[in-house]
C-alpha positions in Angstrom: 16.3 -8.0 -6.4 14.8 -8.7 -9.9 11.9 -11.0 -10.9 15.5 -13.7 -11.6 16.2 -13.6 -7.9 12.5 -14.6 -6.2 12.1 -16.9 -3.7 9.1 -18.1 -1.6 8.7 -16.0 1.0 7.1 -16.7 4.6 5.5 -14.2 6.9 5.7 -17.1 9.9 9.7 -15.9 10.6 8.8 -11.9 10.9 6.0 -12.8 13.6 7.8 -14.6 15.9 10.0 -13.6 18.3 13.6 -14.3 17.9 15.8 -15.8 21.1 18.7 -14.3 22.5 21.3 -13.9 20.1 19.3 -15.5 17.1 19.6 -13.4 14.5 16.7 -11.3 12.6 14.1 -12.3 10.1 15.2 -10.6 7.5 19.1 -11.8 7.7 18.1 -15.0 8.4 15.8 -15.4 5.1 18.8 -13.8 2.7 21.3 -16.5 4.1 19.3 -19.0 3.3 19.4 -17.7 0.3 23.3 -17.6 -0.1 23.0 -13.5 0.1 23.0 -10.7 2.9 20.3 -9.0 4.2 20.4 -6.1 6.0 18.6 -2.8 7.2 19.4 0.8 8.4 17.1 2.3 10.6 16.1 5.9 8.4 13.6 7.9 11.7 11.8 6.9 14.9 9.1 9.9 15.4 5.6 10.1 16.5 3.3 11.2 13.9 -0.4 11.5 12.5 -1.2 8.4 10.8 -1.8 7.3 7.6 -6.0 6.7 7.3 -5.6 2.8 6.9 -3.4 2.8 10.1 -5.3 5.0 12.0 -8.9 2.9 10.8 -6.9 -0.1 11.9 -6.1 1.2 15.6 -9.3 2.8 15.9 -8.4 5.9 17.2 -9.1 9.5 16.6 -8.2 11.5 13.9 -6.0 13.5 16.2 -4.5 10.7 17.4 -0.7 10.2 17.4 1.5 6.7 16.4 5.2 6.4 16.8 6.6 4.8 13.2 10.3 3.5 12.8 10.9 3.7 9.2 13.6 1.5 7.9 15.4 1.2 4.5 15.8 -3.2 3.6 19.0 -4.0 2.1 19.6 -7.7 -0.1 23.5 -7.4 -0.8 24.1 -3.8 0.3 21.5 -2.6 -2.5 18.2 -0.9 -1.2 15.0 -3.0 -2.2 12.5 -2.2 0.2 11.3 0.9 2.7 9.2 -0.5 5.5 7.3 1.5 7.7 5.7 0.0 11.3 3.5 1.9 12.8 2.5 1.0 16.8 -0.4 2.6 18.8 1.5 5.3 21.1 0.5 3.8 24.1 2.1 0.6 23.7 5.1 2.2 22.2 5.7 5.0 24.3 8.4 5.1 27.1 9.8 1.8 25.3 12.7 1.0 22.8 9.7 0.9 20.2 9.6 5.1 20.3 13.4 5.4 20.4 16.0 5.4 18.1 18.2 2.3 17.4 17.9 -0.9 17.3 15.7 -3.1 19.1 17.5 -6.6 19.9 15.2 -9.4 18.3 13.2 -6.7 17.0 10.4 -5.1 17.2 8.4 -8.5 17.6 10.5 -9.7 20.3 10.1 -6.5 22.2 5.9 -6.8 21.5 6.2 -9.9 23.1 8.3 -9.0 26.2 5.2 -6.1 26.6 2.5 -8.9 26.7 1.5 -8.4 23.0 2.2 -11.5 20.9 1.2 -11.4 17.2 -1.8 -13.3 16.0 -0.6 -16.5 13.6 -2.5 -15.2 10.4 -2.4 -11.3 10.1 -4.3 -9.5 7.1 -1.9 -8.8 4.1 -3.3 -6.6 1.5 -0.8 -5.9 -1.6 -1.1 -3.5 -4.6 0.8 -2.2 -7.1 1.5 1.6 -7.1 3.9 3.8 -8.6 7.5 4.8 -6.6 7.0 8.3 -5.7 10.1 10.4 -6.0 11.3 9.8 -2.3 10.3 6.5 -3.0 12.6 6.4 -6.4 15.5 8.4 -4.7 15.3 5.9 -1.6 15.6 2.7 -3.5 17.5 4.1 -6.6 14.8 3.8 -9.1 13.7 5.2 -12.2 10.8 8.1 -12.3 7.6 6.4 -13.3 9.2 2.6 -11.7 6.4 -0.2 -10.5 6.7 -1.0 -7.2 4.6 -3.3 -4.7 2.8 -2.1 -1.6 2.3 -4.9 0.8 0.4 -3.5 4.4 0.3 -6.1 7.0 -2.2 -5.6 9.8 -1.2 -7.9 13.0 -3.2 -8.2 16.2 -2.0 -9.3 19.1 -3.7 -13.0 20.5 -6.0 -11.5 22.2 -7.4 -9.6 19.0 -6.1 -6.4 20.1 -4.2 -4.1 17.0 -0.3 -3.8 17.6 1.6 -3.0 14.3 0.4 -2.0 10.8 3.8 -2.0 8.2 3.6 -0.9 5.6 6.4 -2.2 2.8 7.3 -0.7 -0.6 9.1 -3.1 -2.4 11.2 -3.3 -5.8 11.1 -7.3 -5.2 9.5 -10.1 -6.6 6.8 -11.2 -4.5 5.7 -14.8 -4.0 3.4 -16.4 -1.1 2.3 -20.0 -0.3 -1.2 -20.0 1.6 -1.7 -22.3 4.3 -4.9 -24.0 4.3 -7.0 -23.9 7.4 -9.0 -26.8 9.0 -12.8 -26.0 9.3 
């Protein structure tokens, strides 16, 4: 996706959990959009986390998370790597620690667990450059601009359930909702 091909985009749709059959966030925003998302799970493993993550969960510096990392396709073509991460255990013994794919996605699955995401999670977005992974990934150049966007969600009850972490190639554009005092 180039700077040509933004459009407004709304975090609402990839917090809420999707009903039987509906289809996921990501599709759902590309149609509307007269194009096809997609994505292809890339590994479901238990790992160290990154600092921010593990800061975010508050656990120890041993502590373990399970990740799925996924690669986001617009029209076949790769524009995004997004990496959720999930406090191991709330994701262990579920469909959140295994390989494939989760139906209505990892949010729907949250829910089903008792952990419904907060209606206003912390975004933080930077610019860094793609790293060569990153650049082989998403077919980019060697010294390519990407965008970092880290969304930390709580559950309802304030409790931390997902950190993902999303390297994009895309445009990025947000509308902020005003809140009443």
């Amino acid at each position: 996706m180039t700077s040509d091909d933004a459009w407004v985009g709304d975090a609402q749709p990839y917090l809420a959990p999707r009903a039987a059959g509906e289809r996921d966030a990501w599709s759902t925003e590309a149609a509307t959009h007269g194009r096809k998302g997609s994505q292809r799970l890339l590994a479901v493993e238990e790992v160290e986390p990154p600092a921010a993550v593990r800061d975010f969960f508050g656990g120890d510096p041993a502590g373990k998370v399970v990740v799925r990392r996924r690669l986001i396709l617009l029209d076949d073509q790769p524009v995004e790597l997004a990496d959720s991460y999930y406090p191991a255990r709330i994701a262990r013994g579920t469909r959140l620690a295994e390989a494939g794919r989760i139906p209505g996605g990892a949010v729907t699955l949250l829910a089903t667990l008792g952990f419904t995401p907060e209606a206003d999670p912390l975004e933080d977005v930077a610019p860094a450059t793609a790293t060569a992974d990153e650049c082989e990934a998403l077919s980019l150049q060697p010294g390519t601009a990407v965008l970092v966007l880290t969304r930390f969600t709580r559950s309802t009850t304030g409790e931390p359930m997902e950190v993902s972490i999303m390297t994009m190639t895309r445009h990025l554009q947000y509308r902020q909702r005003k809140q009443a005092s």
